[in-house]
C-alpha atoms as a printed R data frame, in Angstrom:
    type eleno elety resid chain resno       x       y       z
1   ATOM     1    CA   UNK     A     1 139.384 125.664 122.162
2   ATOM     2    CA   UNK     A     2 138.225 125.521 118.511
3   ATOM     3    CA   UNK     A     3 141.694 125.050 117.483
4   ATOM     4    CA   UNK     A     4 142.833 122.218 119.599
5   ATOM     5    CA   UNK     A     5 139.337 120.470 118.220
6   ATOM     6    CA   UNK     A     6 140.779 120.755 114.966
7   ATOM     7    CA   UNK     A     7 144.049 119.487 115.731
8   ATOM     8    CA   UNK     A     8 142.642 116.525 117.858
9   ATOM     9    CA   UNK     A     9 140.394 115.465 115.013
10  ATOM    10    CA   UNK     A    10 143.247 115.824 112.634
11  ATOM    11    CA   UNK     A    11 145.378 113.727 114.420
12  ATOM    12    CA   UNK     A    12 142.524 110.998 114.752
13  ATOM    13    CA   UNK     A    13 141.826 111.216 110.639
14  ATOM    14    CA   UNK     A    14 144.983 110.808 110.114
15  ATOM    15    CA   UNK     A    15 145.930 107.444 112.740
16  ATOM    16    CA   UNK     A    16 142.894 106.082 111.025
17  ATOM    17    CA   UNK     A    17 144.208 106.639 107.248
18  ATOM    18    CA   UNK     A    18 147.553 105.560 108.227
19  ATOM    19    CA   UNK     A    19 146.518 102.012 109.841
20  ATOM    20    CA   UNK     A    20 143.819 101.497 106.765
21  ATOM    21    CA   UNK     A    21 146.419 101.575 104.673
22  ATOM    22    CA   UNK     A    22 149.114  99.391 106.550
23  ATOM    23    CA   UNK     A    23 146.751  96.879 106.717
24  ATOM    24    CA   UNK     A    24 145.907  97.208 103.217
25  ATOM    25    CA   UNK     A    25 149.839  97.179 102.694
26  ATOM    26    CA   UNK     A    26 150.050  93.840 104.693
27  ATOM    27    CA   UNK     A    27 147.416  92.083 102.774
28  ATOM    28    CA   UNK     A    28 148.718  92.582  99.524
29  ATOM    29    CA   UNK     A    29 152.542  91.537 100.804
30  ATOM    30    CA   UNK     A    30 150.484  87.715 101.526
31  ATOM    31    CA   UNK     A    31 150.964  85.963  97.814
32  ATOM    32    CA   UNK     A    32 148.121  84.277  96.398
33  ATOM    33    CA   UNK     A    33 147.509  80.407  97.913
34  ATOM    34    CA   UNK     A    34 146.283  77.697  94.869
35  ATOM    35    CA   UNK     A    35 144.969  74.683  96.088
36  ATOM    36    CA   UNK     A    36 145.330  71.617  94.427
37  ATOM    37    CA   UNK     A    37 142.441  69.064  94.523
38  ATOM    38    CA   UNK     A    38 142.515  65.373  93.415
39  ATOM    39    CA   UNK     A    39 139.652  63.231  93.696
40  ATOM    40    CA   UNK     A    40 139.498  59.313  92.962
41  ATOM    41    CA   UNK     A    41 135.728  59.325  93.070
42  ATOM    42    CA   UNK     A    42 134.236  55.688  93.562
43  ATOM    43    CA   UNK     A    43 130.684  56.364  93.454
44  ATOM    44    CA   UNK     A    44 130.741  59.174  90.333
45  ATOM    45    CA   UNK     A    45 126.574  59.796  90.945
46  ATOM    46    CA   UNK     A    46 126.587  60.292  94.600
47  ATOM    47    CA   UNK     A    47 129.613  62.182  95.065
48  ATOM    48    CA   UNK     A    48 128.267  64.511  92.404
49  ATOM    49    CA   UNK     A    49 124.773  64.673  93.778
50  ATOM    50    CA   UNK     A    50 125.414  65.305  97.434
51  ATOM    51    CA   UNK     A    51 129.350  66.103  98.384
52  ATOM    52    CA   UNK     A    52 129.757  68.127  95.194
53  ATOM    53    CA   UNK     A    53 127.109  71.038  95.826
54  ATOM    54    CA   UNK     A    54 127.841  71.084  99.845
55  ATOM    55    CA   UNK     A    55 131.738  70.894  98.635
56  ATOM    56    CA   UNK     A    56 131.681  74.329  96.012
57  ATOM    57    CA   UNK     A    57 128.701  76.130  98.313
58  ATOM    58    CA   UNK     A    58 131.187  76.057 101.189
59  ATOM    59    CA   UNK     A    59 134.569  76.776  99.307
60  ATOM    60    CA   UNK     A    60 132.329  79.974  97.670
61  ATOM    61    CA   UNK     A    61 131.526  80.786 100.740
62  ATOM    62    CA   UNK     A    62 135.002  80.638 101.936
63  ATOM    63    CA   UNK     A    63 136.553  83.098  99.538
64  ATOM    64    CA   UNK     A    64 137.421  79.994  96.750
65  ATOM    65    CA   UNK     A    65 137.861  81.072  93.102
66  ATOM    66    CA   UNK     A    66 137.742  78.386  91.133
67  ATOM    67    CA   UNK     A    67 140.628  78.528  87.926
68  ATOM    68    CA   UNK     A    68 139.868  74.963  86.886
69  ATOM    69    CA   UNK     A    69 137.883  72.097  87.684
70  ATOM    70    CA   UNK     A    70 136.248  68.958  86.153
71  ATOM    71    CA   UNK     A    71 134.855  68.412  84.076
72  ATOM    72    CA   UNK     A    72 137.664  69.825  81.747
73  ATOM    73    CA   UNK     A    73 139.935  68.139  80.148
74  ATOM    74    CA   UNK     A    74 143.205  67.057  81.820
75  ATOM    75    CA   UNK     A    75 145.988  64.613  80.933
76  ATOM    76    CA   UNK     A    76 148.779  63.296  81.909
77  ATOM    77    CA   UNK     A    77 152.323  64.987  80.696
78  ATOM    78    CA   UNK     A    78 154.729  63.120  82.766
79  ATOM    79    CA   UNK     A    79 154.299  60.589  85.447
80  ATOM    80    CA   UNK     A    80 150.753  59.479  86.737
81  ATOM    81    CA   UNK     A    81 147.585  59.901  85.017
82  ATOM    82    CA   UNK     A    82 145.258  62.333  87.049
83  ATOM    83    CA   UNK     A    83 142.775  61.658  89.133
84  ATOM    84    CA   UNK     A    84 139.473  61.594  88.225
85  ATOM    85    CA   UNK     A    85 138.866  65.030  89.578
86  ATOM    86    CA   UNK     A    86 140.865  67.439  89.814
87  ATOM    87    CA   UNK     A    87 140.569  71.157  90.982
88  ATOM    88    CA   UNK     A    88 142.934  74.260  91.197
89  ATOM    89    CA   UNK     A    89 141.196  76.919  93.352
90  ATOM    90    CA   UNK     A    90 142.594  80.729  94.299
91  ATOM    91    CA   UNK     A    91 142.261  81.900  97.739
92  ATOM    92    CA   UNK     A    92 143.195  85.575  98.705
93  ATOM    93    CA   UNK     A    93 146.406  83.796 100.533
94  ATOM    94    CA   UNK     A    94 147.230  80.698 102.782
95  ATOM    95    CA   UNK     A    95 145.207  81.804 105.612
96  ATOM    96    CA   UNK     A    96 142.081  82.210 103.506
97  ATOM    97    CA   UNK     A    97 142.372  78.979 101.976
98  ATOM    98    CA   UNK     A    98 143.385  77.138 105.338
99  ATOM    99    CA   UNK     A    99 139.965  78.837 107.080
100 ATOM   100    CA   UNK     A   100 138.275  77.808 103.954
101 ATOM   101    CA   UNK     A   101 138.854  74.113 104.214
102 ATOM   102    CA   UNK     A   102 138.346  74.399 108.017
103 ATOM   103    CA   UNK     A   103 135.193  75.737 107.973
104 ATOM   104    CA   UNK     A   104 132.272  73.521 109.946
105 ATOM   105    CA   UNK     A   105 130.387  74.032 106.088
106 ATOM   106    CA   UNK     A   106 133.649  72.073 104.821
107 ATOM   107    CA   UNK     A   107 134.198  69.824 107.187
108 ATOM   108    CA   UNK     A   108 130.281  68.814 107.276
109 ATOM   109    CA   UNK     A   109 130.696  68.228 103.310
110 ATOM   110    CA   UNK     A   110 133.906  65.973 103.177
111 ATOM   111    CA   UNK     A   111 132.171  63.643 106.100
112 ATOM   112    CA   UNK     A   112 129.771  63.028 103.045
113 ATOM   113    CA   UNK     A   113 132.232  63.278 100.539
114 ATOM   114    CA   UNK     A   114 134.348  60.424 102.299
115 ATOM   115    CA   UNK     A   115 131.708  58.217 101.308
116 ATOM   116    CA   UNK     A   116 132.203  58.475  97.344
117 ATOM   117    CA   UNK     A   117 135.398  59.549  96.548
118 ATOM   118    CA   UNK     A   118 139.237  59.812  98.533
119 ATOM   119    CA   UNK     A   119 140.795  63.465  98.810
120 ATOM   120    CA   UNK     A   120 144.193  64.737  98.182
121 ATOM   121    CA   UNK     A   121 144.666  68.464  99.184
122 ATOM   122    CA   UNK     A   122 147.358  70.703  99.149
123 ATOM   123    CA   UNK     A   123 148.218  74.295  98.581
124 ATOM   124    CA   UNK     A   124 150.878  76.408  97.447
125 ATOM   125    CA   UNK     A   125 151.534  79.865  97.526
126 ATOM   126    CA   UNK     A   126 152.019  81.927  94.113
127 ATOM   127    CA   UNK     A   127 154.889  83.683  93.317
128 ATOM   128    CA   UNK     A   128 155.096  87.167  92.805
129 ATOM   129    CA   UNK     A   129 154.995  88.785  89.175
């Protein structure tokens, strides 16, 4: 009886190492996602003062790692000057970032954000190296 005990909680070890590590496969096959952020602010004080705080506490939150932000310097190479803001934020992968920016903490902070400032979002998925 001992023996099949053995054998039964072998075989259980062993299901449970094999799916930790195809899932742990799988999330390291999903590239990187970088979200782009441009902000035309219109009220620089208020957007800074009560969308900006709600805005990076809820992109944290979300699994956001920030690369670059304002107020750094940016300029212009070719075409359009940027934005007034402008962010480029990590996520884990697309998923992440999509949950991030869909989260009720999000969503609660760009209803004030839409006061002071307009929004362009995007992401895009790294490539691997």
């Amino acid at each position: 009886m001992k023996i099949y005990s053995v054998v039964a909680l072998s075989m259980l070890a062993g299901a449970a190492l094999g799916a930790a590590a195809i899932q742990d496969l799988h999330a390291q096959a999903q590239p990187t996602a970088y979200v782009i952020v441009e902000v035309d602010m219109t009220d620089p004080v208020a957007y800074a003062k009560e969308y900006g705080p709600l805005a990076q506490k809820a992109m944290k939150d979300g699994g956001a790692k920030y690369l670059a932000r304002a107020p750094a310097r940016s300029v212009s190479i070719d075409g359009e000057p940027p934005k007034s803001r402008i962010g480029l934020i990590a996520f884990e992968n697309m998923d992440v970032a999509r949950a991030a920016f869909n989260s009720t903490a999000y969503k609660q902070a760009r209803m004030t954000g839409e006061k002071y400032a307009k929004f362009r979002i995007f992401a895009l998925e790294g490539t691997p190296q």
